[in-house]
MIKOLSE-714451 format. One record per residue (C-alpha): x, y, z. Coordinates in steps of 0.5 Angstrom, whole numbers, plus 2048, in hexadecimal, padded with zeros to 3 digits. Layout:
<atoms>
X|Y|Z
...
</atoms>
This chain:
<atoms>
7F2|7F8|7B4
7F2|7F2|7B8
7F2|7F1|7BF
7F8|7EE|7BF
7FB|7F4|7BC
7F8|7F8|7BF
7FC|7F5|7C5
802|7F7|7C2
801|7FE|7C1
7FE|7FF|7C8
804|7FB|7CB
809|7FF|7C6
806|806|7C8
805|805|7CF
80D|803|7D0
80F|809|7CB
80C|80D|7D0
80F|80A|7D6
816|809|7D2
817|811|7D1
813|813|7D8
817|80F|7DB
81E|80F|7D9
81E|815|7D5
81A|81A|7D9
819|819|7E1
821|815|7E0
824|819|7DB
82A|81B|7DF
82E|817|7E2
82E|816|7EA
82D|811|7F0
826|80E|7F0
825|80D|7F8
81F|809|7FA
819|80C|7FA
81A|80E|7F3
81C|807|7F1
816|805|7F4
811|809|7F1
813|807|7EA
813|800|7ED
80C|801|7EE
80A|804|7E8
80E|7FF|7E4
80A|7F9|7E7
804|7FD|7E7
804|7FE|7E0
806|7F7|7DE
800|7F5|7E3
7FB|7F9|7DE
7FE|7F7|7D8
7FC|7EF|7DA
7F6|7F2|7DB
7F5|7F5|7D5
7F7|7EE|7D2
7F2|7EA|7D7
7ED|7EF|7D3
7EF|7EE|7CC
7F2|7E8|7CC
7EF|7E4|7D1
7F1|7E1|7D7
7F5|7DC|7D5
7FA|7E1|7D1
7FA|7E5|7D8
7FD|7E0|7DB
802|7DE|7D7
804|7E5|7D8
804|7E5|7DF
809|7DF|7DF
80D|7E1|7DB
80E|7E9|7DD
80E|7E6|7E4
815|7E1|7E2
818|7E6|7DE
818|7EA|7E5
81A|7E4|7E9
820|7E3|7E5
821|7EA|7E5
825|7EA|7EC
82A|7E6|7E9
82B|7EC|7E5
82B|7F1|7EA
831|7ED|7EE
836|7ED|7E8
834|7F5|7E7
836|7F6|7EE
83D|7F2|7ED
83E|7F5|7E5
83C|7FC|7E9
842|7FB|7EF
846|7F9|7EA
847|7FF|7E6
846|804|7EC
841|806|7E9
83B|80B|7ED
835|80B|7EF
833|812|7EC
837|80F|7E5
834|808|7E6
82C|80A|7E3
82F|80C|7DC
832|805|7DC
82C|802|7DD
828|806|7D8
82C|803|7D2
82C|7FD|7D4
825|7FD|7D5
825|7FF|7CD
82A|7FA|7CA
826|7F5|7CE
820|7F7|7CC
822|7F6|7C4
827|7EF|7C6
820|7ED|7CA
81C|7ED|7C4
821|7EA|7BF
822|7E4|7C4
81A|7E2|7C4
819|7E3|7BD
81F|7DE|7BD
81D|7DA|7C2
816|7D9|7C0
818|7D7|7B9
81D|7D3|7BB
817|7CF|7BF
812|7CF|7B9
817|7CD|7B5
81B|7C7|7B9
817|7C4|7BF
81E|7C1|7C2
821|7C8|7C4
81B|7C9|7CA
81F|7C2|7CD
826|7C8|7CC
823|7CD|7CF
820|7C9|7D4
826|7C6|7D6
82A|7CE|7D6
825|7D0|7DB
826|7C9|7E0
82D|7C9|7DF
82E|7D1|7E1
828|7D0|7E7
82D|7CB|7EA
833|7D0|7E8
830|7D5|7EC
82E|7D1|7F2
835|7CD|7F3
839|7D1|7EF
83B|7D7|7F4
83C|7DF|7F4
83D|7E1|7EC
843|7E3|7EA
844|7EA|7E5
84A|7E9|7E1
848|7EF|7DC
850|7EF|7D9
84E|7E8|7D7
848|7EA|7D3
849|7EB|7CB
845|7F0|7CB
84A|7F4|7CF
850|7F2|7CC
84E|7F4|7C5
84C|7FB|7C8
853|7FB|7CB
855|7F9|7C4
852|7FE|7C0
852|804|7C4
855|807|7CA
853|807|7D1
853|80D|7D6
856|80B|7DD
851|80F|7E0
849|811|7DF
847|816|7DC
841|819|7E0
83B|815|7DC
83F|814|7D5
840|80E|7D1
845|813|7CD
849|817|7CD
84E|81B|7C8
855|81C|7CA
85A|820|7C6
856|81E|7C0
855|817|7C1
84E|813|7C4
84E|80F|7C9
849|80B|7CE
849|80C|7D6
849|805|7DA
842|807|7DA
842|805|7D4
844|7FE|7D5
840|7FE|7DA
83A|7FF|7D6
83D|7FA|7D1
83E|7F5|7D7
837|7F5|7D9
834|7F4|7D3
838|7EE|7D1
835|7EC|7D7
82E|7ED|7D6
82F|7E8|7CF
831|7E3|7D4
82B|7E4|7D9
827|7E4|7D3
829|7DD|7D1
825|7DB|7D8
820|7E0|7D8
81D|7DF|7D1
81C|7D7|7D1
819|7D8|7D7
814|7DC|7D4
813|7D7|7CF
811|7D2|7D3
80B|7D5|7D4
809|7D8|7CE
80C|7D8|7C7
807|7DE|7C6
80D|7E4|7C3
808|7EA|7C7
806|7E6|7CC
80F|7E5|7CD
811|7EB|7CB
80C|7F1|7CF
80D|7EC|7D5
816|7EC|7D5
815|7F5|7D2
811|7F6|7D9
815|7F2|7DD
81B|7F5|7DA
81A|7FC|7DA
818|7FC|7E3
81E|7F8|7E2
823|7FF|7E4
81E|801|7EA
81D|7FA|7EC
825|7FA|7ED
825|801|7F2
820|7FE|7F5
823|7F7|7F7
82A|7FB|7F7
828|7FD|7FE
825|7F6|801
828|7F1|7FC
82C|7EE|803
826|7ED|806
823|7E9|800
82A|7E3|801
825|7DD|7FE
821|7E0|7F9
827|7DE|7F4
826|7D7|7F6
81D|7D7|7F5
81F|7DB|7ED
825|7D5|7EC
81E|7D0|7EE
81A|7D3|7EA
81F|7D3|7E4
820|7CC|7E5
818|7CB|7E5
817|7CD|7DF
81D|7CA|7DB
819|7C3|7DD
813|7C6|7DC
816|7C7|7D4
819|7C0|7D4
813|7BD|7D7
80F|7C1|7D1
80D|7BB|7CD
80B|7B5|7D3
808|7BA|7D8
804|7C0|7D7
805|7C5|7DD
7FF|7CA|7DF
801|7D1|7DE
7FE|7D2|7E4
802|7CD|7E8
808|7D0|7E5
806|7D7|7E7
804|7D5|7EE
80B|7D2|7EE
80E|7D8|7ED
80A|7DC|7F1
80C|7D7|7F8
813|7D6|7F5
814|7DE|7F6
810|7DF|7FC
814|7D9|800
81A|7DC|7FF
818|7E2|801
815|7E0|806
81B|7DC|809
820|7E2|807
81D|7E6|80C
81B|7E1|811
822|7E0|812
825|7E6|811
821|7E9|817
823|7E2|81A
82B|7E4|819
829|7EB|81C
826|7E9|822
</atoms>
């Protein structure tokens, strides 16, 4: 076996162990996450990816390590935007906090599949026709740009297509069934709005993955490195998202540093061919981007209290 597939089977091991601890045996039942709890997972999420990028630092050099770390610590950054779009679909629908985790849980599992089929597209699509890194990074400028000047995000789910087509071919409850997507009445099947809601999240998630994915790429084309990367960003995704849930007003600017970091890389790409821009530079930008707009989320957050 070689190393490389020998990093295969460890990182589908350790993440199907992971998977089922996580959301099938400590979280198998639905209830409010507080805090603590979310922090403790958190913490065990980012452990984990930070001894996986040193298994790869061990087997695969570290050049490979840093591709890994690059690229999970982006698909982390652009994963607040994430959290800010779930908390308005969540208010949307009215849906609880104890019923929003099993929301989560499938949404993790349908963005597990749609991550995998948009890298193995994307990466085909660059090998194939050089010109499509100058479209992903022109999406990746022109969605920072959007997000830095373009206000709140609005949710439409009623907009969205996929909503219609449910509503189209299937009745929908008015009222949510404990924690069912379904539910038969008089002999008939129909979805609860927490069906829709988890229809919504997941149309969301293909569009994130629009900007994540290319980002990603811009790093590394290497289809481990890109994937173990976003599968270990996405599944400390749910508890990332109670724990920034109870201090996301503190963190105002930090959509503004992930909106610069976004822009960064789509010049990066459409610089690819007249200036090659060090992996390690493009990290340390990141890294700054981020504590900055911590940093200065925080300051002026204790400022307006004093």
């Amino acid at each position: 076996m070689s190393t490389r597939e020998m990093m295969w089977v460890a990182f589908a091991a350790v993440i199907t162990v992971m998977f089922v601890l996580d959301l099938f045996v400590f979280n198998r039942r639905s209830h409010e996450i507080k805090f603590r709890e979310a922090l403790a997972w958190t913490t065990v999420w980012v452990g984990l990816a930070l001894a996986f990028n040193a298994g790869i630092w061990y087997f695969m050099g570290p050049g490979k390590a840093l591709e890994f770390f690059t690229g999970y610590l982006i698909e982390e950054s652009l994963s607040v935007d994430n959290l800010f779009v779930f908390i308005m679909i969540f208010s949307y629908f009215k849906i609880s906090k104890a019923q929003q985790p099993k929301i989560l849980k499938w949404g993790i599992i349908g963005a597990l599949v749609m991550r995998g089929i948009f890298i193995l597209v994307g990466i085909e699509l660059i090998e194939r026709f050089h010109w499509m890194i100058y479209i992903f990074g022109g999406i990746l400028i022109y969605t920072g740009i959007k997000m830095a000047f373009g206000g709140d995000d609005e949710v439409e789910p009623e907009k969205n297509p996929l909503v219609r087509l449910v509503r189209r071919f299937m009745p929908i409850t008015k009222r949510i069934w404990r924690d069912r997507f379904f539910i038969k009445r008089h002999g008939v099947w129909a979805a609860t709005p927490l069906f829709l809601t988890l229809v919504v999240v997941e149309s969301s998630d293909v569009i994130f993955a629009v900007d994540s994915i290319p980002a990603v790429l811009a790093v590394t084309h290497d289809p481990f490195i890109v994937y173990s990367s976003n599968v270990f960003a996405i599944m400390g995704l749910r508890s990332l998202y109670y724990l920034l849930a109870h201090v996301m007003e503190m963190f105002v600017y930090l959509k503004l540093g992930v909106s610069f970091i976004l822009a960064f890389v789509g010049a990066k790409m459409l610089l690819v061919d007249v200036v090659e821009i060090p992996l390690q530079l493009s990290l340390g930008f990141i890294i700054g981007t981020l504590v900055i707009s911590i940093l200065i989320s925080v300051l002026l957050a204790k400022k307006g209290r004093g």
